[in-house]
CHARMM-style PDB file with segment names, atoms N, HN, CA, C and O in Angstrom:
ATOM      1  N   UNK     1      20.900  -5.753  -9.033  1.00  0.00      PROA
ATOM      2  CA  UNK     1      19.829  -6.028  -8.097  1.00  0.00      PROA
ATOM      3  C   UNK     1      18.517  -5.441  -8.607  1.00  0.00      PROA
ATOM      4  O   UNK     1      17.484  -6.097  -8.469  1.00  0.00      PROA
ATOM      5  N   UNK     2      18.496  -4.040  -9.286  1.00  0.00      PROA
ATOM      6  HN  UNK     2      19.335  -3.507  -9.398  1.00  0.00      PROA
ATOM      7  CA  UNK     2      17.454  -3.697  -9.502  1.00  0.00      PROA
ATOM      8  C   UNK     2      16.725  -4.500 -10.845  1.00  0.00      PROA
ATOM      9  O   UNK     2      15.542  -4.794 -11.017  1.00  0.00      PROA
ATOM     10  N   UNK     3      18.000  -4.743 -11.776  1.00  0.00      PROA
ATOM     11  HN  UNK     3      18.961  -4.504 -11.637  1.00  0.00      PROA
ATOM     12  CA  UNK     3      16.825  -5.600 -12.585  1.00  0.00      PROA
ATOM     13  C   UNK     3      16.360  -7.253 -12.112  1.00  0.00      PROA
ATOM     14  O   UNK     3      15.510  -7.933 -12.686  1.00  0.00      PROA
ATOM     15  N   UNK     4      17.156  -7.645 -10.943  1.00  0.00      PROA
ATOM     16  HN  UNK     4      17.847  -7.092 -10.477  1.00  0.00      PROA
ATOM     17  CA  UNK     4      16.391  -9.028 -10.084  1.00  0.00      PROA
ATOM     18  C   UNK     4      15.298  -8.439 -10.210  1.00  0.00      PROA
ATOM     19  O   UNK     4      14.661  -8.696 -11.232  1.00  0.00      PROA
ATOM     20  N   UNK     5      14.754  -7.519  -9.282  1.00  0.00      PROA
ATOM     21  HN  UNK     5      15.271  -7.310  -8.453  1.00  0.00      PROA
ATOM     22  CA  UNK     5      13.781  -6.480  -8.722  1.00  0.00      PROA
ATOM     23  C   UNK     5      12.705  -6.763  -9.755  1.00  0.00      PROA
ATOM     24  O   UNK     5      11.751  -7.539  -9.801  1.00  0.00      PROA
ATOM     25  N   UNK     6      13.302  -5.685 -10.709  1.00  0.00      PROA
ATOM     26  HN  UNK     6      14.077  -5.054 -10.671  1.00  0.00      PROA
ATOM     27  CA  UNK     6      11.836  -5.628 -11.759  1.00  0.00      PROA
ATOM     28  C   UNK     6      11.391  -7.088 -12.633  1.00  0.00      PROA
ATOM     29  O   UNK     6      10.437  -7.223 -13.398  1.00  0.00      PROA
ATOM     30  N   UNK     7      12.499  -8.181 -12.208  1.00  0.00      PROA
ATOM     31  HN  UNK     7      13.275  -8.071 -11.586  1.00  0.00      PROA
ATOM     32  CA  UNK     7      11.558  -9.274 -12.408  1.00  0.00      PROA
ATOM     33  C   UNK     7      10.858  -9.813 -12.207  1.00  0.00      PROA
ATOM     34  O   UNK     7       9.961 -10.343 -12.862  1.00  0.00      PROA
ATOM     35  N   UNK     8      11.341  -9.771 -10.482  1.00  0.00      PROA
ATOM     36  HN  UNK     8      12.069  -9.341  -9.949  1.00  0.00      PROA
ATOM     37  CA  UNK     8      10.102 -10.606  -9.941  1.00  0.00      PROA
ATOM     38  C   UNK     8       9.045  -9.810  -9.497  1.00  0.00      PROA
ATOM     39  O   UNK     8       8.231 -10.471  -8.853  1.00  0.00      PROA
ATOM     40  N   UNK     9       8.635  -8.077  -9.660  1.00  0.00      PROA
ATOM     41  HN  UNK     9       9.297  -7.540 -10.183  1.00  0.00      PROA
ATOM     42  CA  UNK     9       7.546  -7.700  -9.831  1.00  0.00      PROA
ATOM     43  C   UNK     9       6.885  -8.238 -10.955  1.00  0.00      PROA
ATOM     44  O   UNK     9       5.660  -8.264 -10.831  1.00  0.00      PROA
ATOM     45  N   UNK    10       7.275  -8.618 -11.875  1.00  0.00      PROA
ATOM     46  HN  UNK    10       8.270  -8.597 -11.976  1.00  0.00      PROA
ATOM     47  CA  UNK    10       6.487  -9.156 -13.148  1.00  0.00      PROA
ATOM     48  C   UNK    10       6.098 -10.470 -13.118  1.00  0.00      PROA
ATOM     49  O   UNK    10       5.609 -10.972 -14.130  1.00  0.00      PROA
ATOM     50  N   UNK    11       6.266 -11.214 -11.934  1.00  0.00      PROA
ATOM     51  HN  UNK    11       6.663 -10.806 -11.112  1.00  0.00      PROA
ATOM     52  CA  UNK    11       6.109 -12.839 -11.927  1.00  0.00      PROA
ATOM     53  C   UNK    11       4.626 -12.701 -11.134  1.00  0.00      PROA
ATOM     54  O   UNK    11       4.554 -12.088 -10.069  1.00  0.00      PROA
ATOM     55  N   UNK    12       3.454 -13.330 -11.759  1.00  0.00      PROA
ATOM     56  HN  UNK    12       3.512 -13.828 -12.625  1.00  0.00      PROA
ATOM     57  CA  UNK    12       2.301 -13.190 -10.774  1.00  0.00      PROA
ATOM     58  C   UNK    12       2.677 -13.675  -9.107  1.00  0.00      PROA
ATOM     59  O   UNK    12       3.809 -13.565  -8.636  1.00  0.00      PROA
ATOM     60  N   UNK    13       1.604 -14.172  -8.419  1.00  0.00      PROA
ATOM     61  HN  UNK    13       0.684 -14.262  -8.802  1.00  0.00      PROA
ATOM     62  CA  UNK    13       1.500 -14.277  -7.199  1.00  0.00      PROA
ATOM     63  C   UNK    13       1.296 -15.601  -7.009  1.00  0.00      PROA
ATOM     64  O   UNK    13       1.430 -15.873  -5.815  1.00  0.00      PROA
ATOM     65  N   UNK    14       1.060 -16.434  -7.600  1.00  0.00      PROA
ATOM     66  HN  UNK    14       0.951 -16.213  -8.569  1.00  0.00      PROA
ATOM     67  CA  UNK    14       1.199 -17.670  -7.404  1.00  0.00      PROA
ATOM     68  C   UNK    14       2.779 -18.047  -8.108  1.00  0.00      PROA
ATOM     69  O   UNK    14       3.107 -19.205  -7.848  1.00  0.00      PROA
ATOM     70  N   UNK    15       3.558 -17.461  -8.747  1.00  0.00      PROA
ATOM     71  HN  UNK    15       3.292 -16.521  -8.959  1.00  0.00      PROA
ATOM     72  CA  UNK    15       4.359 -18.105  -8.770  1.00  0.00      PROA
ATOM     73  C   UNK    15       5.825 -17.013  -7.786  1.00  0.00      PROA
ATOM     74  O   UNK    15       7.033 -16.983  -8.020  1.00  0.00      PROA
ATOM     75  N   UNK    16       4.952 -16.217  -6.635  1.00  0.00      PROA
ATOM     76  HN  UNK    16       3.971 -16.241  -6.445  1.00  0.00      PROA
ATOM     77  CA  UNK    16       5.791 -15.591  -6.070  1.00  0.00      PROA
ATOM     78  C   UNK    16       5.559 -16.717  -5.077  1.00  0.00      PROA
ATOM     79  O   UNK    16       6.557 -17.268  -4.612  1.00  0.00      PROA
ATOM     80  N   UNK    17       4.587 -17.040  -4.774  1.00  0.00      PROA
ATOM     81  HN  UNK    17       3.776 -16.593  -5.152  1.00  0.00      PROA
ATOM     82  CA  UNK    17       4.019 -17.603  -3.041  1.00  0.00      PROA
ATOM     83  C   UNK    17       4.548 -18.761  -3.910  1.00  0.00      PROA
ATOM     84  O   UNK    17       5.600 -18.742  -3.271  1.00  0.00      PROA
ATOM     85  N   UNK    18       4.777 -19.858  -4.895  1.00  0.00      PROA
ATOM     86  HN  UNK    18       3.923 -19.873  -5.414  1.00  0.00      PROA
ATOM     87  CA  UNK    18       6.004 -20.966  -5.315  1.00  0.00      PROA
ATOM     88  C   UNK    18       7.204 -20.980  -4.541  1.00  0.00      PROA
ATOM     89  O   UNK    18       7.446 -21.668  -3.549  1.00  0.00      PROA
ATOM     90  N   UNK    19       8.341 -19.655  -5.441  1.00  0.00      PROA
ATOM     91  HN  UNK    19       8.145 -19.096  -6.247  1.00  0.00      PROA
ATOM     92  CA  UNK    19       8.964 -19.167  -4.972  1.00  0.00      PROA
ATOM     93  C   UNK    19       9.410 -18.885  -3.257  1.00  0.00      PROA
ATOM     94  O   UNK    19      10.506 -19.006  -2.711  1.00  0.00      PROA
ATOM     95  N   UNK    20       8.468 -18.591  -2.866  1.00  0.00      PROA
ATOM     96  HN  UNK    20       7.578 -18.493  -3.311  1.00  0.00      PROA
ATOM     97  CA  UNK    20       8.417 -18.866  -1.055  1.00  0.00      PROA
ATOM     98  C   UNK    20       8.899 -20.090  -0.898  1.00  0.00      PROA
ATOM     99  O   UNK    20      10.096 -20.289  -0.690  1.00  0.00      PROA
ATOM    100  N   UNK    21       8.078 -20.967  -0.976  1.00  0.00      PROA
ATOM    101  HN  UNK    21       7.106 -20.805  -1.145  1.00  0.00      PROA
ATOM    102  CA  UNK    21       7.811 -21.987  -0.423  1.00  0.00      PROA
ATOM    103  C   UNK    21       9.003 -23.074  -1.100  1.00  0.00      PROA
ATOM    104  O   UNK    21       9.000 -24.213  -0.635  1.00  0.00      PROA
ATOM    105  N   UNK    22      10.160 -22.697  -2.338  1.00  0.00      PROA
ATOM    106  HN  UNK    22      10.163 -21.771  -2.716  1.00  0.00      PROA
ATOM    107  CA  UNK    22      11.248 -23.159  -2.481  1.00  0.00      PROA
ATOM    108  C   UNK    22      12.255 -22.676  -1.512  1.00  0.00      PROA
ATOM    109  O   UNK    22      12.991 -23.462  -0.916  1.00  0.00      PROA
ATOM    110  N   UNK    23      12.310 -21.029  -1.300  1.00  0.00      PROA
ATOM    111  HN  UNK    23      11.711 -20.391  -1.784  1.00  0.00      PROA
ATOM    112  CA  UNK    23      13.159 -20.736  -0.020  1.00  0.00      PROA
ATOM    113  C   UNK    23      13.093 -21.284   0.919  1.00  0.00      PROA
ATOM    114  O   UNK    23      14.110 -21.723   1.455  1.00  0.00      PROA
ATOM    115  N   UNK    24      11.737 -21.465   1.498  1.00  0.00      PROA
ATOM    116  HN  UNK    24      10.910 -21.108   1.062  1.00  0.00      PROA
ATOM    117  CA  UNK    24      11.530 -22.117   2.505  1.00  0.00      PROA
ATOM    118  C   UNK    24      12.173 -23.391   2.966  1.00  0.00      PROA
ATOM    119  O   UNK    24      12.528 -23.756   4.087  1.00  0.00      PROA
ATOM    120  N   UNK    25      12.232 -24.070   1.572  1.00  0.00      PROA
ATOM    121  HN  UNK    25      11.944 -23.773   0.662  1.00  0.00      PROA
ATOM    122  CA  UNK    25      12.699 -25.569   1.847  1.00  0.00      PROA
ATOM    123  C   UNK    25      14.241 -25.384   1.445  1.00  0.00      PROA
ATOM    124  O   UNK    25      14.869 -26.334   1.913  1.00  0.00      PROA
ATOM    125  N   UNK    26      14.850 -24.740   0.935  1.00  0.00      PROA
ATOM    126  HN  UNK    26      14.340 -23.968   0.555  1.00  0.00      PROA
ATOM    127  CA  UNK    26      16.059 -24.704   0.933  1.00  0.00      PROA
ATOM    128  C   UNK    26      16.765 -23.726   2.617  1.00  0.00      PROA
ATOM    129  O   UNK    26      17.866 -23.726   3.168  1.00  0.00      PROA
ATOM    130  N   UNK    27      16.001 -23.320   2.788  1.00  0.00      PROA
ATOM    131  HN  UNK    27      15.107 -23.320   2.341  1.00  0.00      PROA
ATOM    132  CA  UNK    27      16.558 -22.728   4.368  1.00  0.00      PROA
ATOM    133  C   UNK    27      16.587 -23.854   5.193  1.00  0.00      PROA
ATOM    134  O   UNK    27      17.542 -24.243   5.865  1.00  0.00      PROA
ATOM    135  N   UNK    28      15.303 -24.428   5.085  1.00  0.00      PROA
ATOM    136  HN  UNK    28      14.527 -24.112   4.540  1.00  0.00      PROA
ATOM    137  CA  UNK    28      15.480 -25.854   5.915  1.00  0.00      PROA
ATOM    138  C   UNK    28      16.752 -26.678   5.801  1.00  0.00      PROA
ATOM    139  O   UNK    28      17.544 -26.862   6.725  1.00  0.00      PROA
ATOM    140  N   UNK    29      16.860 -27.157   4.557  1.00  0.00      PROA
ATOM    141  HN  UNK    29      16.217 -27.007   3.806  1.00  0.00      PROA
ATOM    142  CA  UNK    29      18.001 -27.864   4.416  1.00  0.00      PROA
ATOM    143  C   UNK    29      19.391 -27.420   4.573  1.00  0.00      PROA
ATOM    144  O   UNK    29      20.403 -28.077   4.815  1.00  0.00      PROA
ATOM    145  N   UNK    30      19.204 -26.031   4.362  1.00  0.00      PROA
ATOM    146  HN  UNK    30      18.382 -25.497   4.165  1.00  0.00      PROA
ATOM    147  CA  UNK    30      20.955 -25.240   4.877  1.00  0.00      PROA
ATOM    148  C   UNK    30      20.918 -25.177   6.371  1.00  0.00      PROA
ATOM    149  O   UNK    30      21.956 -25.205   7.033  1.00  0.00      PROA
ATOM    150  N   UNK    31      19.788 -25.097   6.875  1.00  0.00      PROA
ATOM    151  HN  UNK    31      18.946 -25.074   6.337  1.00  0.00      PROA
ATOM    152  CA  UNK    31      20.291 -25.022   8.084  1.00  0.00      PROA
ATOM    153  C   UNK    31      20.781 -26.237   8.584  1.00  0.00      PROA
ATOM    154  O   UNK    31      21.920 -26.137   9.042  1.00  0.00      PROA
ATOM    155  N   UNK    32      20.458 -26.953   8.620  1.00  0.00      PROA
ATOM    156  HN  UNK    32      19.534 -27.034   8.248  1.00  0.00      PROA
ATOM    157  CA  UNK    32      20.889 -28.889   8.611  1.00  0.00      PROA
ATOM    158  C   UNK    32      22.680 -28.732   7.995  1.00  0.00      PROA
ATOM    159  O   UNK    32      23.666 -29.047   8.662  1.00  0.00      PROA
ATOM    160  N   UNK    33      22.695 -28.289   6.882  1.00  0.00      PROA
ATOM    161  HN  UNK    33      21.895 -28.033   6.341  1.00  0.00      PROA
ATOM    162  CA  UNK    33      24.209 -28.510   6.804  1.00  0.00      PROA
ATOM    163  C   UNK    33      24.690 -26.880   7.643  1.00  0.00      PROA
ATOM    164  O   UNK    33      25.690 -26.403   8.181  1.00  0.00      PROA
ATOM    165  N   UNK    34      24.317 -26.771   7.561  1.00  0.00      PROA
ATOM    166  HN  UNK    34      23.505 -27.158   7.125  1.00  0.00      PROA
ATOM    167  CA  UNK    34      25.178 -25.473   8.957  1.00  0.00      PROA
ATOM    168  C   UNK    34      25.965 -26.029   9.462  1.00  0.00      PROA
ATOM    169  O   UNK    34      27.090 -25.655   9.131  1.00  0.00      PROA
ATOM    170  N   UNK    35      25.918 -27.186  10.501  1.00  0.00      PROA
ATOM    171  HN  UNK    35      25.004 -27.491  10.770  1.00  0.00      PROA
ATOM    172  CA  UNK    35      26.327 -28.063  11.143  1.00  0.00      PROA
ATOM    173  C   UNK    35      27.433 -28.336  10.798  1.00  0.00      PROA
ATOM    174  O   UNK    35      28.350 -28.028  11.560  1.00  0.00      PROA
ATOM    175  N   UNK    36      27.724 -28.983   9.577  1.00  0.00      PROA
ATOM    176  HN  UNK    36      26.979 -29.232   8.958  1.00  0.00      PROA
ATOM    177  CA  UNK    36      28.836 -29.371   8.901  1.00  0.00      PROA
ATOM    178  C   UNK    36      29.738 -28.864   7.844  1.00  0.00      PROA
ATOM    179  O   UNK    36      30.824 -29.274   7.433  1.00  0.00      PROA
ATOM    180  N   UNK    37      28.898 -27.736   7.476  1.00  0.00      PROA
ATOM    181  HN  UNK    37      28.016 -27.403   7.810  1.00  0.00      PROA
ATOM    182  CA  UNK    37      30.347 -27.068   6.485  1.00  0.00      PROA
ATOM    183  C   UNK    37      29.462 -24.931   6.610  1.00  0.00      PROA
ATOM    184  O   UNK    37      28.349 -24.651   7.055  1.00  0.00      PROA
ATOM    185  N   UNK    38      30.033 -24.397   6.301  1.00  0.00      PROA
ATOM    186  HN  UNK    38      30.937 -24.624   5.939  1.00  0.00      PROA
ATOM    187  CA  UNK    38      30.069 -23.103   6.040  1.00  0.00      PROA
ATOM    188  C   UNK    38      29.131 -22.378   5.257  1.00  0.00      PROA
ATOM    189  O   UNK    38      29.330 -21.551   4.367  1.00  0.00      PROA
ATOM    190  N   UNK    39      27.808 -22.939   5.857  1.00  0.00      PROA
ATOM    191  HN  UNK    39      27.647 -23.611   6.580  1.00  0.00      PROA
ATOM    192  CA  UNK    39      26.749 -22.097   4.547  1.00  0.00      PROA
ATOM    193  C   UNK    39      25.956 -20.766   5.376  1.00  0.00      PROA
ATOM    194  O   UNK    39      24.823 -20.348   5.136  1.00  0.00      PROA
ATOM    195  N   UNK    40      26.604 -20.421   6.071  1.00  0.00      PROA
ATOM    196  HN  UNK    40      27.525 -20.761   6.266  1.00  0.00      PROA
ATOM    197  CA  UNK    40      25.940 -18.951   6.562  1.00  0.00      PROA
ATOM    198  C   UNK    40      25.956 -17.897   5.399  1.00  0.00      PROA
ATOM    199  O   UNK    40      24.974 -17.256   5.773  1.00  0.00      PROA
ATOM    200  N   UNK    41      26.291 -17.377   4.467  1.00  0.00      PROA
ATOM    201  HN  UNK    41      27.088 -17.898   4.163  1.00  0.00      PROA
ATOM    202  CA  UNK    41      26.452 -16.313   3.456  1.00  0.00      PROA
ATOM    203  C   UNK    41      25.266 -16.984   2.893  1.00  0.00      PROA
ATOM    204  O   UNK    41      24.163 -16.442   2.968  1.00  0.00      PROA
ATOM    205  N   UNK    42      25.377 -17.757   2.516  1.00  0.00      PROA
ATOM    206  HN  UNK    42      26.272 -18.198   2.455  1.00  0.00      PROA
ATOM    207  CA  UNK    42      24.137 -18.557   1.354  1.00  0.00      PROA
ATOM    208  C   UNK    42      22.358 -18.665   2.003  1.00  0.00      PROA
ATOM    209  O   UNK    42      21.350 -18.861   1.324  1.00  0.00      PROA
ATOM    210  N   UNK    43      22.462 -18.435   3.708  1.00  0.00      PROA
ATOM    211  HN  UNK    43      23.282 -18.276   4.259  1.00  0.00      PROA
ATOM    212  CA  UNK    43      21.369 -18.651   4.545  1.00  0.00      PROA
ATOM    213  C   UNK    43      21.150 -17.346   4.580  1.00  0.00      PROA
ATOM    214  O   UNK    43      19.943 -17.107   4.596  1.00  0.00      PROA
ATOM    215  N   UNK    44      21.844 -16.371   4.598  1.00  0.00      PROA
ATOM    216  HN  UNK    44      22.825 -16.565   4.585  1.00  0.00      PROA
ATOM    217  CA  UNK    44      21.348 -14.611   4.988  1.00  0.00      PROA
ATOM    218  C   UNK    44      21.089 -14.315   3.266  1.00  0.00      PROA
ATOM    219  O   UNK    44      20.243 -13.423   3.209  1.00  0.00      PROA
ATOM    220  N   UNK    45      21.345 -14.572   2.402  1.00  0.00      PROA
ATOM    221  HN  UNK    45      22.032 -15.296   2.449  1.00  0.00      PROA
ATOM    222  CA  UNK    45      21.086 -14.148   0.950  1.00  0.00      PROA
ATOM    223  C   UNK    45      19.785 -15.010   0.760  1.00  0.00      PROA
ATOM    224  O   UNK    45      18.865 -14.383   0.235  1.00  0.00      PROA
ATOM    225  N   UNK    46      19.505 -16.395   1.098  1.00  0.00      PROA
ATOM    226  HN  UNK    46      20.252 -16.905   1.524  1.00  0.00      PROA
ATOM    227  CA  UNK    46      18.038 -16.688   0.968  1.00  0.00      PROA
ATOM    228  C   UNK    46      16.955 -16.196   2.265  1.00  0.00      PROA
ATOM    229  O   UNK    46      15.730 -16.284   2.336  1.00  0.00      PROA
ATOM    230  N   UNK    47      17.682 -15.801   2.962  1.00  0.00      PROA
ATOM    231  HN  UNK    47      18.678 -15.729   2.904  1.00  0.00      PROA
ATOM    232  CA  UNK    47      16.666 -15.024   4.019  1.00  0.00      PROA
ATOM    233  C   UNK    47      16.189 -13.258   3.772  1.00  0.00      PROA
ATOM    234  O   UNK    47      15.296 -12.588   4.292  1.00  0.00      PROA
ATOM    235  N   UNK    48      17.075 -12.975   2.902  1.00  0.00      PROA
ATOM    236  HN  UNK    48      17.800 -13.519   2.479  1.00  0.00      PROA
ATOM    237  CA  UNK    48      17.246 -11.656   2.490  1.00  0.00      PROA
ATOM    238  C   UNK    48      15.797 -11.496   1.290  1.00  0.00      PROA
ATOM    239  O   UNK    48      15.002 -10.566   1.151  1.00  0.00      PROA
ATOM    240  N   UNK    49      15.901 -12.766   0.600  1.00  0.00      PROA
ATOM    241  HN  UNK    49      16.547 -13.521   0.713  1.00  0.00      PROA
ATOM    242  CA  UNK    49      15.336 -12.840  -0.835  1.00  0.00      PROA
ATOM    243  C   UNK    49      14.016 -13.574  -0.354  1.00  0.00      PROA
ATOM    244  O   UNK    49      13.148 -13.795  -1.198  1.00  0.00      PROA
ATOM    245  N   UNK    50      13.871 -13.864   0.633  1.00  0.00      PROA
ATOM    246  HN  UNK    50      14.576 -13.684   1.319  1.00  0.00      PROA
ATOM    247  CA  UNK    50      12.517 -14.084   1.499  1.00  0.00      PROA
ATOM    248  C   UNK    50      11.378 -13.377   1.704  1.00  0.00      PROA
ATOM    249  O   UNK    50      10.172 -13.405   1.460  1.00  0.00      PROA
ATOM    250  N   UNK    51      12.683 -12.367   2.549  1.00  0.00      PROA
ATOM    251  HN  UNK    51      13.663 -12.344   2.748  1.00  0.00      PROA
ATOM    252  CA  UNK    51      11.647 -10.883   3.062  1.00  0.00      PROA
ATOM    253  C   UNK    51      11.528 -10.050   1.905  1.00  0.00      PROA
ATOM    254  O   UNK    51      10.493  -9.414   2.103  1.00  0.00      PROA
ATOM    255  N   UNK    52      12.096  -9.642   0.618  1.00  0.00      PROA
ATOM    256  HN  UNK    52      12.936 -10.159   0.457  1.00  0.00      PROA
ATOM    257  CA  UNK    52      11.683  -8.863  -0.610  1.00  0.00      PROA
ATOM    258  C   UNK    52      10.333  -9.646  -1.245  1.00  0.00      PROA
ATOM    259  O   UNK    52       9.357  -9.085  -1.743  1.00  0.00      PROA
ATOM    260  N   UNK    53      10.590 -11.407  -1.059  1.00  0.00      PROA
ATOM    261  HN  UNK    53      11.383 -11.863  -0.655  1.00  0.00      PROA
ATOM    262  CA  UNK    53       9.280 -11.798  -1.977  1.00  0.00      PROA
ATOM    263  C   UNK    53       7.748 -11.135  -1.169  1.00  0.00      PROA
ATOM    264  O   UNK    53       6.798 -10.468  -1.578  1.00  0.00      PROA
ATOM    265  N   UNK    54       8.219 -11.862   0.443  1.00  0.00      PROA
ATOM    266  HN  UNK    54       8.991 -12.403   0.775  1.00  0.00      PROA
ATOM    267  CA  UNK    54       7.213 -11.097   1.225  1.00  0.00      PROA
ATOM    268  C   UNK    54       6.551  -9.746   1.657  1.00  0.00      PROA
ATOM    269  O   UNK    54       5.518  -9.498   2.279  1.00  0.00      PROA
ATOM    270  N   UNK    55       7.561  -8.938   1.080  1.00  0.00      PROA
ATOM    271  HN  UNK    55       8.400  -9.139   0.575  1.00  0.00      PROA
ATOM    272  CA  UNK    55       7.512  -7.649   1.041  1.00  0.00      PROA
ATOM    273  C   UNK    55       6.353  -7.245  -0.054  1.00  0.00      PROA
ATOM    274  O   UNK    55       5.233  -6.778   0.152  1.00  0.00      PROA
ATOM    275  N   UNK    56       7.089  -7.630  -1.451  1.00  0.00      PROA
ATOM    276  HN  UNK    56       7.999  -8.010  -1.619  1.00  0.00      PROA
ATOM    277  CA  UNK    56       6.253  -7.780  -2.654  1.00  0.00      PROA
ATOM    278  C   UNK    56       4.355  -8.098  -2.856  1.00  0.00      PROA
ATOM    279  O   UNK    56       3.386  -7.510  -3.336  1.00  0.00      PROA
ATOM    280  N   UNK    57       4.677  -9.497  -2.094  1.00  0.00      PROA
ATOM    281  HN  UNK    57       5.464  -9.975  -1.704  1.00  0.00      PROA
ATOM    282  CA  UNK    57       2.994 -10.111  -2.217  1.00  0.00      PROA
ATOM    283  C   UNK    57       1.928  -9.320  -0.994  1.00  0.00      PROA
ATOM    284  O   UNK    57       0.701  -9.231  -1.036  1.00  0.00      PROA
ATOM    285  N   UNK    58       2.807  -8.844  -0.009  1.00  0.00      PROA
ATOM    286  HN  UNK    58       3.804  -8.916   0.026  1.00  0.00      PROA
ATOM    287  CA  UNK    58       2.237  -8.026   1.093  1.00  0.00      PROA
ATOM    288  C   UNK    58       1.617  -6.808   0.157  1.00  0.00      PROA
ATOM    289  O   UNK    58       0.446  -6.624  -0.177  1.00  0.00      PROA
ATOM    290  N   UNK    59       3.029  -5.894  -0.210  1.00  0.00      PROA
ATOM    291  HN  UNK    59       3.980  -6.044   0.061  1.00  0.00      PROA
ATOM    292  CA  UNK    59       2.053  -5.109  -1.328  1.00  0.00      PROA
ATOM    293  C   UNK    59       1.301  -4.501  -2.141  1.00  0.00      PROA
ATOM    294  O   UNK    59       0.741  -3.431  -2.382  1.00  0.00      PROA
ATOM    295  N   UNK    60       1.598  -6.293  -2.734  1.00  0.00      PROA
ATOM    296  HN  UNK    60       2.052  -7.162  -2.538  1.00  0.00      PROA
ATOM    297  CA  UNK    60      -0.102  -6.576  -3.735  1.00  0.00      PROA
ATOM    298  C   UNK    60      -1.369  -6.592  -3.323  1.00  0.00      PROA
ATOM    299  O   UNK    60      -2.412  -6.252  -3.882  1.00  0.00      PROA
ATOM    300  N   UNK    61      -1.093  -7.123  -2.055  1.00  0.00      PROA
ATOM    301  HN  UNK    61      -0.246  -7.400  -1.601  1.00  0.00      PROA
ATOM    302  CA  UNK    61      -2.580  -7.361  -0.896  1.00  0.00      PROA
ATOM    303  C   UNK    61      -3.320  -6.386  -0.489  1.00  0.00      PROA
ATOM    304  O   UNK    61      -4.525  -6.240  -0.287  1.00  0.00      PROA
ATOM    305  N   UNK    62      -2.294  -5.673  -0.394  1.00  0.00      PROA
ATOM    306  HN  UNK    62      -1.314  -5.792  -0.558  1.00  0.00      PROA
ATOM    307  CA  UNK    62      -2.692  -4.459   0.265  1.00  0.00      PROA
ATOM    308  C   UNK    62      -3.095  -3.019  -1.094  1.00  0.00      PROA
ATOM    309  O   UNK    62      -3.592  -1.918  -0.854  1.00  0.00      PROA
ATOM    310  N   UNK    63      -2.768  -3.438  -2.115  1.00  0.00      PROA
ATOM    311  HN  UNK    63      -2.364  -4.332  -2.310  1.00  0.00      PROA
ATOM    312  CA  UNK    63      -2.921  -2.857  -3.100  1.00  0.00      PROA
ATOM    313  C   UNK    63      -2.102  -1.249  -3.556  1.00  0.00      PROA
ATOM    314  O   UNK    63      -2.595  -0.303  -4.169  1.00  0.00      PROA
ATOM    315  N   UNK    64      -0.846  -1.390  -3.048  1.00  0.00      PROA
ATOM    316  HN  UNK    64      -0.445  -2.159  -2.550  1.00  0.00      PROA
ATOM    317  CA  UNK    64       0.206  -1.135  -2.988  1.00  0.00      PROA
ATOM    318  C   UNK    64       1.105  -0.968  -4.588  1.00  0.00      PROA
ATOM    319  O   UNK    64       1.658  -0.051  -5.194  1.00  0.00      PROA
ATOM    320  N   UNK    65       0.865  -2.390  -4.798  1.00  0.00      PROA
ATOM    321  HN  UNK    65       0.415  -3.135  -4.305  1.00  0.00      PROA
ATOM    322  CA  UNK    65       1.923  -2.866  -5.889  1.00  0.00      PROA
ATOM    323  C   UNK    65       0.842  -3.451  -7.028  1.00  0.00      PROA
ATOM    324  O   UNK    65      -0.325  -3.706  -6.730  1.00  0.00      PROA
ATOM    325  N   UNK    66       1.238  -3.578  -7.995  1.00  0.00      PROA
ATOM    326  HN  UNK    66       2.186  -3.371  -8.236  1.00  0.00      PROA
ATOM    327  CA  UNK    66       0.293  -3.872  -9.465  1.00  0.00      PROA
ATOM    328  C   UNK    66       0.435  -5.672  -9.580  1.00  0.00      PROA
ATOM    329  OT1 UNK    66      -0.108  -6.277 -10.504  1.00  0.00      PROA
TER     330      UNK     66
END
């Protein structure tokens, strides 16, 4: 986990706020198959990896993080 970590501190901010906005659309679509087969583990691990990106670019904003 920690070297996930120190990667995506090294990925600028436009390709963190990318990154968002692929979770984003893959939460959408798991939640849709929720319905029909067993993707809760796979919805809390992209919700998990949500709040670290957001955590991250928050941050940066705040001038926190490099």
């Amino acid at each position: 986990m920690k070297a996930k970590l120190d990667q995506v501190r090294q990925q600028s901010s436009e390709e963190l706020v990318k990154r968002i906005a692929e979770i984003k659309e893959s939460l959408f679509r798991l939640n849709f198959k929720k319905a029909l087969t067993d993707t809760v583990k796979r919805i809390r691990v992209e919700k998990k990896e949500l709040a670290r990106l957001k955590t991250l670019l928050r941050g940066r904003a705040l001038g926190l993080e490099k």
